[in-house]
N, C-alpha and C positions, 0 to 999 in steps of 0.2 A: 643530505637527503637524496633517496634515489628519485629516479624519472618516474617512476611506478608510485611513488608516495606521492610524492608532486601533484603526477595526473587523477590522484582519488582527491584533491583537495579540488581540483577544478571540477570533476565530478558532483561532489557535493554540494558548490553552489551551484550549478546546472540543475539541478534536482532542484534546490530550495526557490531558483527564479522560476522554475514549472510549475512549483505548488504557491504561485502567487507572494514569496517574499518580501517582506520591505525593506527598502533601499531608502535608509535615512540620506544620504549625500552621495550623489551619481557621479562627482569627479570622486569622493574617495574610494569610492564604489571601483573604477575604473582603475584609478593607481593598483588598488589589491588583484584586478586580474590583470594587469599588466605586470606587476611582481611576480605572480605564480607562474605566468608565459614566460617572461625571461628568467623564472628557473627552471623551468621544464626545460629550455631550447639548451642550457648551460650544463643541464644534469644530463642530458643527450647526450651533447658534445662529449664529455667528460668521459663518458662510457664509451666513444668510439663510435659512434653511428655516425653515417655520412651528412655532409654538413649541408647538403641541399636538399635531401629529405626531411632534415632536422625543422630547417626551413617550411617545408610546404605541409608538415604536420601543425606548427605553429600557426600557419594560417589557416589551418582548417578550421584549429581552435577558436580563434579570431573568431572567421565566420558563424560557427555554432554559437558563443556566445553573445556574437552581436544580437543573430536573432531571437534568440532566448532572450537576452534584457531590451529588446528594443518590442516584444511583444508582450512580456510584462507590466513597462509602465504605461505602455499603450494607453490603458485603461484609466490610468491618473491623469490622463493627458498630456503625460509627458513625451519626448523624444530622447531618442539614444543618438539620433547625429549627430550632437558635438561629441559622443563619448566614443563613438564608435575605433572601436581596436584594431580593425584595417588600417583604417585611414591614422593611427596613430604610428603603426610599424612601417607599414610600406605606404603611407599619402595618399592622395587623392589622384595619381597619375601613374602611378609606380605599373610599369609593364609586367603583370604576376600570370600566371596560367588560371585560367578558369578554373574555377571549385570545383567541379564535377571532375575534369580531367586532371587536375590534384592528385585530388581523394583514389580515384581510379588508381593513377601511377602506385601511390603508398598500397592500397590494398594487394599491389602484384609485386610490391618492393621481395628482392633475394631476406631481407634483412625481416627476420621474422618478430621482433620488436616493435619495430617499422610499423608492419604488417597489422600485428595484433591492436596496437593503438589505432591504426587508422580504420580496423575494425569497428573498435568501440565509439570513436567520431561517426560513421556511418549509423551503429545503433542510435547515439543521440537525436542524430536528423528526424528519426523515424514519429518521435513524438514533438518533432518540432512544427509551427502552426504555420510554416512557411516553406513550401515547397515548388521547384523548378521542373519543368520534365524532364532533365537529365538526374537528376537528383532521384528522383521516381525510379529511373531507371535501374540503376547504381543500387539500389534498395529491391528492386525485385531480381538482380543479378546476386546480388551476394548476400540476401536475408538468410540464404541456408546456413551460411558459414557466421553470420551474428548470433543465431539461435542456439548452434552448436557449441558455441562460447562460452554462450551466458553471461552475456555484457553486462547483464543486470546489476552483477553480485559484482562487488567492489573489491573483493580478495582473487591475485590473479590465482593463486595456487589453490583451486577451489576447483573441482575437475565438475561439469556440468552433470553428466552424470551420475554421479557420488553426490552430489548436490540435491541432485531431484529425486532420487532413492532414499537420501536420510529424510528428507522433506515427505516425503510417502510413511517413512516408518514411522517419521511424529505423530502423523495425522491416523494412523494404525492406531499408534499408542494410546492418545487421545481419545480415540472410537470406543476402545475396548475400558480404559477407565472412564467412559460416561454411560458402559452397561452397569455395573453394579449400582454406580449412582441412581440411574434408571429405577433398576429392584427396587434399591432402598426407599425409593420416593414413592414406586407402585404399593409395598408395603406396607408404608405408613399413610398409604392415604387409603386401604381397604381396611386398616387397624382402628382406623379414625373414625369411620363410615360404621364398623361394629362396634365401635363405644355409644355413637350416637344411636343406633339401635337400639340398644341395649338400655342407654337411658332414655328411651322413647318410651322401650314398653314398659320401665319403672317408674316413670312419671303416668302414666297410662292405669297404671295399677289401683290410686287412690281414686281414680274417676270410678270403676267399677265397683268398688267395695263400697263408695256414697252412693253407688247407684242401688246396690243390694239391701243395703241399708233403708236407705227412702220407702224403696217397694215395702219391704218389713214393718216399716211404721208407718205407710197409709194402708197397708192390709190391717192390720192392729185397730187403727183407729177406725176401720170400714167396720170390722168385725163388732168391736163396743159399741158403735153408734147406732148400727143395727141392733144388734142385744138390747140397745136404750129403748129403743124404738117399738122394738115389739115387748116389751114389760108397759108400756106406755099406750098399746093398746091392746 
């Protein structure tokens, strides 16, 4: 499995701890992103990328996820500090470079792999609920180049542009078949509107003719009763 495959699995749960996932068991919880980190860092190697950036993208990872699941179960009252993935790789003491100046290094790596993943580490941060002011920083330096990306989308060979142009033509497409629908709904509700008319003034119709009628036969009976009337005097 390549590094690219790898990194969309850890993607995915990244995404699923944002949208408040549940985490039946936090050490197994933990083993699964510790497997997917030491194949990312293995699937690296394997491909020839330098072993010390291989390194410090690993811990970038780390840090993104810790704070993703450690503000997740927040809420359940749980804690991620026994699980936490630093401190599982490199300890509680381990001399590592600061996250910001990491992350910085990978984003200027010659190594455009490198590069492009520590990209999309940086896009993570950006919805993440915990933020440093170098971190801040590092996000308003190189937003342009995550946007241009389209970290979003999970297919690297997905060109941003060509992306957001089919995405336009859908919603074109979409537009122009919810005009005819439009018609057909404006037509059958003015077709529906002249039925009821229509049966209004035929229901309409037997009021008049009882009305015509009635008049006809109290004139009738005005007419006789006078007639009686004056024969009677």
């Amino acid at each position: 499995m390549s590094s690219a495959d790898i990194f969309k699995k850890i993607l995915s749960i990244d995404t699923l701890l944002s949208f408040d996932g549940v985490i039946p068991s936090l050490s197994e919880f933990q083993l699964k992103l510790v497997t997917l980190i030491e194949q990312f860092g293995h699937a690296l190697q394997s491909e020839g990328h330098n072993e010390t950036e291989v390194d410090r993208l690993c811990h970038q990872i780390c840090h993104s996820l810790d704070k993703r699941a450690g503000s997740a179960i927040k809420e359940n009252g749980l804690s991620w500090e026994g699980y936490s993935l630093v401190h599982y790789f490199y300890g509680y003491i381990a001399p590592v470079p600061s996250e910001s100046e990491s992350l910085e290094a990978l984003l200027n790596s010659d190594d455009a792999t490198v590069s492009q993943f520590a990209l999309k580490i940086l896009a993570l941060s950006q919805s993440l609920p915990i933020h440093d002011e170098k971190s801040l920083q590092l996000l308003a330096r190189y937003s342009h180049r995550s946007l241009r990306q389209n970290i979003i989308a999970t297919d690297d060979d997905i060109d941003p542009e060509e992306w957001l142009g089919s995405a336009l033509k859908r919603e074109e497409t979409i537009e122009a078949e919810q005009v005819p629908e439009a018609n057909i709904v404006s037509e059958a509700n003015i077709a529906l509107e002249a039925n009821i008319v229509s049966e209004q003034r035929r229901s309409s119709r037997p009021f008049y003719l009882q009305l015509i009628t009635l008049t006809l036969l109290l004139s009738t009976l005005w007419f006789w009763c006078s007639r009686y009337l004056g024969d009677l005097s």
